[in-house]
PLY file of the C-alpha trace (Angstrom):
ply
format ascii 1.0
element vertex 164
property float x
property float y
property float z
element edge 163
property int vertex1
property int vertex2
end_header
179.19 25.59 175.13
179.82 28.57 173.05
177.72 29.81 170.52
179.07 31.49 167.96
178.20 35.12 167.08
177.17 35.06 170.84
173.77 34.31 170.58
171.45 33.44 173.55
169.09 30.54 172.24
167.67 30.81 176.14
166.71 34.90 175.03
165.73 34.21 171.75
162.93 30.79 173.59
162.31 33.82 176.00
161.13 36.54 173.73
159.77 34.25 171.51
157.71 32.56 174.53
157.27 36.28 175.58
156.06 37.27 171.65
153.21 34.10 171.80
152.20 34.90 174.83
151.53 38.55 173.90
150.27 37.59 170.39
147.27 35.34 172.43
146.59 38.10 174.70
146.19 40.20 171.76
144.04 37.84 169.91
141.59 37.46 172.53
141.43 40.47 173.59
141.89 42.85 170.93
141.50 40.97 167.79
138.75 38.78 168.17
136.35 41.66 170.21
137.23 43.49 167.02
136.55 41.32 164.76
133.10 40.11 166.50
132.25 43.92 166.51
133.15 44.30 162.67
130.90 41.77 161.89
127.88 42.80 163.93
128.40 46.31 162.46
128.63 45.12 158.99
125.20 42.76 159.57
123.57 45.81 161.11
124.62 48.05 157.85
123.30 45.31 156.25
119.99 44.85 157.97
119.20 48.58 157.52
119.98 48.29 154.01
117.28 45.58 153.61
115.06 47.26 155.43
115.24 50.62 153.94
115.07 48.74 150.25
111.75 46.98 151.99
110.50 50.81 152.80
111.18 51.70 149.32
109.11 49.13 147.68
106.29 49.11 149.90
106.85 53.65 149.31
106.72 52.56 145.75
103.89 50.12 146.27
101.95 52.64 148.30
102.80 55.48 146.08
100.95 53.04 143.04
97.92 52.65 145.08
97.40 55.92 145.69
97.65 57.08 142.62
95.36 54.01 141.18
92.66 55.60 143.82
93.35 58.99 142.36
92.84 58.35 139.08
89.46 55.89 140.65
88.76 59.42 142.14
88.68 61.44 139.29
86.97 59.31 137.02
84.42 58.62 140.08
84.66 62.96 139.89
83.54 63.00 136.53
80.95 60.73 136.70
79.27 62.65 139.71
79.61 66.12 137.36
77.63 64.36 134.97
74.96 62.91 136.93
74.85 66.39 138.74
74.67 68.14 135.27
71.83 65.53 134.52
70.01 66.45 137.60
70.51 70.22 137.44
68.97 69.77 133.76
66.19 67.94 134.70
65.36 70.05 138.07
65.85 72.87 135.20
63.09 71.41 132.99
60.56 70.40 135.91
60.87 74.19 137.25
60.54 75.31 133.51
57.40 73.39 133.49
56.00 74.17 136.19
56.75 78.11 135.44
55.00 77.28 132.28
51.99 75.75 134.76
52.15 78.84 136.58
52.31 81.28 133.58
48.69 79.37 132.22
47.20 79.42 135.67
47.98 82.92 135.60
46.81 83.81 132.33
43.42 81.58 132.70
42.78 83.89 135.50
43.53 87.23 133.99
41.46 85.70 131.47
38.79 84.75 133.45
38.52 88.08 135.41
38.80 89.99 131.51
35.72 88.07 131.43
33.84 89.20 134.63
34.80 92.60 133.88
33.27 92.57 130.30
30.26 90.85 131.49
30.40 93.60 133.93
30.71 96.65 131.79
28.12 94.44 129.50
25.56 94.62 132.03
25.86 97.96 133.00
25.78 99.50 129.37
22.49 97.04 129.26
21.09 98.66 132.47
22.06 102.35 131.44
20.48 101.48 128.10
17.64 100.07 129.63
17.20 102.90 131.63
17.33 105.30 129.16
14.70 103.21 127.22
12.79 103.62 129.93
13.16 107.43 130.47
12.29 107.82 126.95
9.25 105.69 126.52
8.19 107.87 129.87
8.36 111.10 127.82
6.84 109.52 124.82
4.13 108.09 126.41
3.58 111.15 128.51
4.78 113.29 125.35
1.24 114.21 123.33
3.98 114.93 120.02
5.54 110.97 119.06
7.54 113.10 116.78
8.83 115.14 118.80
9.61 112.48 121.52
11.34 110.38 118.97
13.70 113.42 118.16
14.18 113.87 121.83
14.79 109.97 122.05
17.28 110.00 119.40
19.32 113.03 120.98
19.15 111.44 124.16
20.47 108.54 122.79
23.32 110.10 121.09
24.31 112.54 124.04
24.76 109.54 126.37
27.30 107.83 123.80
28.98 110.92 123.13
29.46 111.14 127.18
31.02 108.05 127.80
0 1
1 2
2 3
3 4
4 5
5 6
6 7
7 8
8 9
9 10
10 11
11 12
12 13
13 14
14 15
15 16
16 17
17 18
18 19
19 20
20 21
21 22
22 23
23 24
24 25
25 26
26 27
27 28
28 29
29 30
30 31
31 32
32 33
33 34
34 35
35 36
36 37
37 38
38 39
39 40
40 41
41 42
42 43
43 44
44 45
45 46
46 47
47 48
48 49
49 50
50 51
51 52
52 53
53 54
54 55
55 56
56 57
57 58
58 59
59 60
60 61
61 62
62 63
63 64
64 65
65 66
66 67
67 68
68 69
69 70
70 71
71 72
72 73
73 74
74 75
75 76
76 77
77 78
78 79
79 80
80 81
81 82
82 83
83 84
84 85
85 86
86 87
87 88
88 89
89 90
90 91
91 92
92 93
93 94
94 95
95 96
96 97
97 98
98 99
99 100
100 101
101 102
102 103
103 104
104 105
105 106
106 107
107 108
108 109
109 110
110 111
111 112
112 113
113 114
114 115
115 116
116 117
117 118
118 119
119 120
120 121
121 122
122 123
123 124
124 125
125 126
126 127
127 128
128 129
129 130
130 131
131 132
132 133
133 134
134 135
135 136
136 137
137 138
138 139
139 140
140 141
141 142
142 143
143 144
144 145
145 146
146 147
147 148
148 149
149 150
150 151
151 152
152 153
153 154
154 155
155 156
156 157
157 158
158 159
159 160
160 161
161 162
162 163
């Protein structure tokens, strides 16, 4: 049988046998490994993606918290300044009171020993006047003249006040 054009239909089932044959090969061996690997890659990208969008919101969420306990802190800050002011001002007015003790106890005693040295000088102006009293009515008595020993007496008198 002729063909025309001289074709080969036994070629032409040959390569196309040989083209099918090569085309499963491929498949199964190239295509399909690829493919598989594709896919695994594009669920990993996709896995990372979810997870780093998890990280971000809890990043966010933990960024919140902390700055819900900082601004906890600082209001929990300024409430310990002002109990610390309180205290400082009331430790200020106990040791201003008790200075204030301190300052009377001290006085009272310079007070009391202004006292014991008056009483002191007191009695020893009444002894030295006593004395001279005594020296006086000596001479008087032992003095014939009173008029005399009352001018004596007198000058006495005024020579130990002029001395002291």
């Amino acid at each position: 049988m002729k063909v025309p054009l001289n074709i080969d239909w036994q070629q032409i089932l040959l390569h196309a046998l040989n083209f099918t044959i090569l085309f499963a090969v491929l498949y199964f061996f190239l295509y399909k490994p690829v493919k598989d690997f594709m896919e695994k890659r594009e669920a990993s990208y996709k896995q990372q993606h979810d997870e780093a969008e998890q990280a971000l919101a809890d990043a966010k969420k933990t960024k919140e918290e902390y700055e819900a306990k900082i601004a906890g802190a600082e209001e929990e800050i300024s409430v310990m300044k002002s109990e610390a002011g309180a205290k400082a001002a009331e430790e200020r007015g106990k040791m201003l009171e008790q200075t204030r003790q301190e300052a009377a106890g001290i006085l009272e005693t310079a007070k009391k020993r202004g006292e014991i040295e008056h009483d002191k000088i007191i009695a020893e102006a009444q002894k030295e006047i006593a004395d001279i009293v005594t020296t006086a009515t000596e001479k008087i008595v032992l003095s014939a003249d009173v008029k005399k020993s009352y001018d004596e007496f007198l000058k006495s008198a005024e020579g130990n006040t002029k001395n002291e």
